[in-house]
N, C-alpha and C positions, 0 to 999 in steps of 0.2 A: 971414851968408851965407844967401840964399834957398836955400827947398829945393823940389824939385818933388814934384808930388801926382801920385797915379796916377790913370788914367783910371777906378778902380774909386771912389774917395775922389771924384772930383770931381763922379761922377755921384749918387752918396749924400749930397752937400749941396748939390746942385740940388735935386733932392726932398724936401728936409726943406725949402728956402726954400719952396717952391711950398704944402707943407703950411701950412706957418708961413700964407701969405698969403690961404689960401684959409679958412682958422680963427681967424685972430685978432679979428675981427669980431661971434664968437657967445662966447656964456656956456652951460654946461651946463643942460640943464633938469631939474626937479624938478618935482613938484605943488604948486599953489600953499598956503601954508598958510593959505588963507580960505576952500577948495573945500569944498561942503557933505558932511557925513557920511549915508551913509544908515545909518536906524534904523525900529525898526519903535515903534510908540506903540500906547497904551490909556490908556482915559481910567479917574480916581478915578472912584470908584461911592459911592451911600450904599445901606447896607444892613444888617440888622437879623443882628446876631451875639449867639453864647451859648458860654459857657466853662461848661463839661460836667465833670462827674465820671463815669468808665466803673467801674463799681460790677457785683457778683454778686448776685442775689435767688432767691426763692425762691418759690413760689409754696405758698399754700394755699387750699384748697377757702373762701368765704364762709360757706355752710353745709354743712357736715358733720356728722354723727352717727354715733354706734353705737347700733343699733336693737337694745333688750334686753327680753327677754320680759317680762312684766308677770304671768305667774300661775306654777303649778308646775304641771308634768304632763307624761305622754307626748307624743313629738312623733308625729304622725299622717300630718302631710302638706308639704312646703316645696310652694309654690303661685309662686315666680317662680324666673328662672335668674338665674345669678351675673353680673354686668352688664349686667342689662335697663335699658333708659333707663321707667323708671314716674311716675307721676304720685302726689300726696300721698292718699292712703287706699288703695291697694293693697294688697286681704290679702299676706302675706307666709309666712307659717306659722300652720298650725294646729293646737292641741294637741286631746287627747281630752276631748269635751265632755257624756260621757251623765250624769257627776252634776247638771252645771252645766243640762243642758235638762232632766231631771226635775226639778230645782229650780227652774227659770223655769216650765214648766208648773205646777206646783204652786202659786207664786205669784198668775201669772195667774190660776186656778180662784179663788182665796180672794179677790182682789181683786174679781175677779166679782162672788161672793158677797156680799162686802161691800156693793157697789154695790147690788143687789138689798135686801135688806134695808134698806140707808138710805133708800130708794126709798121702801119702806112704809113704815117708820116717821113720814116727811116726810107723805104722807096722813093718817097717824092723827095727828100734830099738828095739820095742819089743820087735824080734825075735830074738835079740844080733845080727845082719846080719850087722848093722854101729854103730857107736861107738856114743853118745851122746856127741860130741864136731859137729862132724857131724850133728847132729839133729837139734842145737842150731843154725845152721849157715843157715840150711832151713827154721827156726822158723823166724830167722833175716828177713830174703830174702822177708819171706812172709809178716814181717809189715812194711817192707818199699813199698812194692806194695799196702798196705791201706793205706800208709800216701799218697804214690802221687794218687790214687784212691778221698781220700778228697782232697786237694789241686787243682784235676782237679773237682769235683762238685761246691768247694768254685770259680774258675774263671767261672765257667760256670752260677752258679745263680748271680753273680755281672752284666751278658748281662743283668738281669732283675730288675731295679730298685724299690725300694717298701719302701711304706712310713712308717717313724721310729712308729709311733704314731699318735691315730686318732685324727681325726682335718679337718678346714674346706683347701680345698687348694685353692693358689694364682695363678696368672697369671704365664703360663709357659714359659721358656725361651729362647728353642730350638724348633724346627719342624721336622716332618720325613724326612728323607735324610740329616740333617746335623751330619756331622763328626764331634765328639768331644770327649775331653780330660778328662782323670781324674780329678776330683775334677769342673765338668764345672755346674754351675751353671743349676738346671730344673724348679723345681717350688718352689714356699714358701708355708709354712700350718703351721695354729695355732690354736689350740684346742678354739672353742667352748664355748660361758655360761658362760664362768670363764673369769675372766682378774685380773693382778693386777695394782694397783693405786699409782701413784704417783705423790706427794704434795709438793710443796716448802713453807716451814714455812718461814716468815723473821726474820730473826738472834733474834729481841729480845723478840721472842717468844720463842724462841727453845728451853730455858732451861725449860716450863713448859709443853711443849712435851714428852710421856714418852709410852711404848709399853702395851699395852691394852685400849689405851684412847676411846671414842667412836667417829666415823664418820658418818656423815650422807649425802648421797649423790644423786644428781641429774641429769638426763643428757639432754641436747639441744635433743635429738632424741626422748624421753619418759618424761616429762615436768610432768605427772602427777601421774609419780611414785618416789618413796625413798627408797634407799636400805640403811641400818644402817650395819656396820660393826667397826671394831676397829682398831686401829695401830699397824700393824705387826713387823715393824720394822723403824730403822731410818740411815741414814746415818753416817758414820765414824767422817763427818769431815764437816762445811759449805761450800758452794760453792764458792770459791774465788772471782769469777766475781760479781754474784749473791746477796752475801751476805746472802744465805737463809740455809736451812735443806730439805735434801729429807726426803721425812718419806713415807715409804709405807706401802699398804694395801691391802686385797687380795676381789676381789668381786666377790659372785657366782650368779647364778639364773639370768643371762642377757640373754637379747634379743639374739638369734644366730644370726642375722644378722648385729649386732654390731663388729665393726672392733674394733684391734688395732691402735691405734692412737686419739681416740675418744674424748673430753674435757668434764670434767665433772664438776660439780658445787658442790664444798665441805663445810660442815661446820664441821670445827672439836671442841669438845670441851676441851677447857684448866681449866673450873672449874665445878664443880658441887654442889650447895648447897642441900641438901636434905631436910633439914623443914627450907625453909623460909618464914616467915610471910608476905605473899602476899595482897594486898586490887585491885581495879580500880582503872584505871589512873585519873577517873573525882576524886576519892576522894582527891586528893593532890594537897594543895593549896600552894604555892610560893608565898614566900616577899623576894627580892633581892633574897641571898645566901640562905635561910632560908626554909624549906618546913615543913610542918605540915598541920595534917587533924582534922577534927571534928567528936571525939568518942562521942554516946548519952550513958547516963547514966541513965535508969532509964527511964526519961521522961526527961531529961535535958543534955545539950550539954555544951562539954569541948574540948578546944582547946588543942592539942597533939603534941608537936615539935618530929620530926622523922627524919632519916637520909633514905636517899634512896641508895637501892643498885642493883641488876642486874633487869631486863627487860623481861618481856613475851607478849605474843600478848595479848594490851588489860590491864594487871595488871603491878604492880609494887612493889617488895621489899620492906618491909618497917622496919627500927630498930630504937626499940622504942617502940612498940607496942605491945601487946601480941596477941595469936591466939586467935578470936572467937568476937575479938571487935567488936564493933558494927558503923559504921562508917558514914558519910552523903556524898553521892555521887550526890545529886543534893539539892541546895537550901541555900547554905555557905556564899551566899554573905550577906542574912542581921544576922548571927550567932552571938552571942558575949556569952563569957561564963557566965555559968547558967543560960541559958534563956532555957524556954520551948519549946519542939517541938513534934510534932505531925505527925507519922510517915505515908505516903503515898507509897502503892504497896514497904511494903518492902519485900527484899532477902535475 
């Protein structure tokens, strides 16, 4: 038995037919999947890399001393102030000198003397008047009255202390009126600008240590300077306690108001690559153990398994790769190979 449709029901499948006719002709759209991706690139670089050891040192004076009195007596006068920059024979201190200058005068006088009389004597030889065995013995006479002549100038400038070598000087020891000894400690002085450096390597580096290597150095007092120097020398033997290698090194052109004792902040380097095939760190994509980057070819990108090796600020070594590739440092995650890509602000 037919049944009748309501005027509501038959106008709701007029308009699905009309739907139906006016869509069945299309297919949904989608992006196509050969549309190129954009990515941004930078090209392999070659360039000259070093794997650094960041190491503590220490700095000491080249030449230093402690400047020690050289005779016995009252002290009379200090003659410089306690870290003057001086130059090598600078009196320094002076002790009291009235034995020692009556005794150089006295000297002097007899030496004199002597001279005189060898004087004449040497005429009346000539004159055959003494015999030259004679002559020989006033000749004597008269250099032994030069030697103790120097012997009495050499105690008399020992009253006056004077520094070996310029340099800047340390805190002094003694004060005027104290009585002191031979060998009694006065002040300390260490030249200056110059220092050498030294490094404790730990033991299982030390065998890639070796004398020319290059250092680069920084100090806590000058943060925004870097003096570059090289390895002078190394120690005989490891340090027993330690376990390390002294290795030193000579630094010039510092601050003069840097002391010995100073810590400095070292990177020495134990390798040096000279052309290695460098890229950006964004280029290098990691799965598990695995890295590789995306080289573009042309107009189209290929997946490049590479091994990675030493580290710069910003880039990263890469083998496997040749110099000049061309590489995607932004836009890898939707990459597969041979797909098109369309390059953005490339470098």
């Amino acid at each position: 038995m037919a049944t009748r449709c309501s005027p509501f029901r038959r106008r709701c499948a007029l308009l699905a037919c009309l739907l139906l006719a006016g869509c069945g002709g299309q297919t949904s759209s989608s992006p196509s999947a050969t549309a190129p991706i954009l990515v941004e690139t930078a090209p392999a670089a070659l360039e000259t890399l070093r794997r650094t050891l960041t190491l503590t040192g220490v700095l000491q004076a080249p030449e230093a001393a402690v400047v020690v009195s050289q005779a016995e007596g009252d002290v009379v006068a200090i003659l410089v102030r306690e870290g003057a920059l001086i130059a090598a024979g600078t009196p320094l201190l002076a002790l009291d000198d009235a034995v020692e200058r009556a005794a150089l005068a006295s000297a002097r006088a007899a030496q004199e003397q002597a001279l005189r009389e060898f004087a004449a004597r040497r005429e009346l030889a000539e004159r055959g008047l003494i015999s030259g065995e004679e002559l020989a013995r006033w000749q004597s006479a008269c250099l032994q009255r030069e030697a103790e002549l120097q012997a009495a100038e050499r105690r008399w400038q020992e009253r006056t202390l004077r520094a070996p070598f310029s340099g800047v000087l340390g805190l002094r020891q003694v004060a005027v009126g104290d009585r002191i000894a031979a060998g009694t400690p006065v002040f300390t002085i260490a030249q200056p600008g110059r220092a050498r450096l030294i490094v404790a390597v730990p033991e299982r580096y030390a065998a890639r240590v070796g004398v020319g290597q290059p250092l680069f150095v920084r100090l806590p007092a000058h943060p925004e300077q870097r003096w570059e120097t090289t390895v002078a020398a190394l120690d005989a033997s490891l340090d027993p306690r330690t376990r390390t290698l002294a290795v030193c090194a000579d630094l010039s052109g510092l601050p003069p108001e840097l002391r010995p004792g100073a810590s400095a902040l070292v990177e020495l380097v134990i390798e040096t690559v000279p052309d290695a095939v460098t890229v950006p760190e964004a280029a290098i994509v990691v799965h598990g153990e695995r890295a590789s980057v995306w080289r573009v070819r042309g107009e189209v990108c290929e997946r490049v398994p590479v091994q990675l090796g030493l580290r710069a600020p910003g880039r990263v070594q890469v083998l496997g790769l040749p110099a000049g590739s061309e590489v995607v440092v932004r836009g890898q995650h939707a990459l597969r190979d041979g797909r098109p890509v369309q390059r953005r602000n490339a470098r």
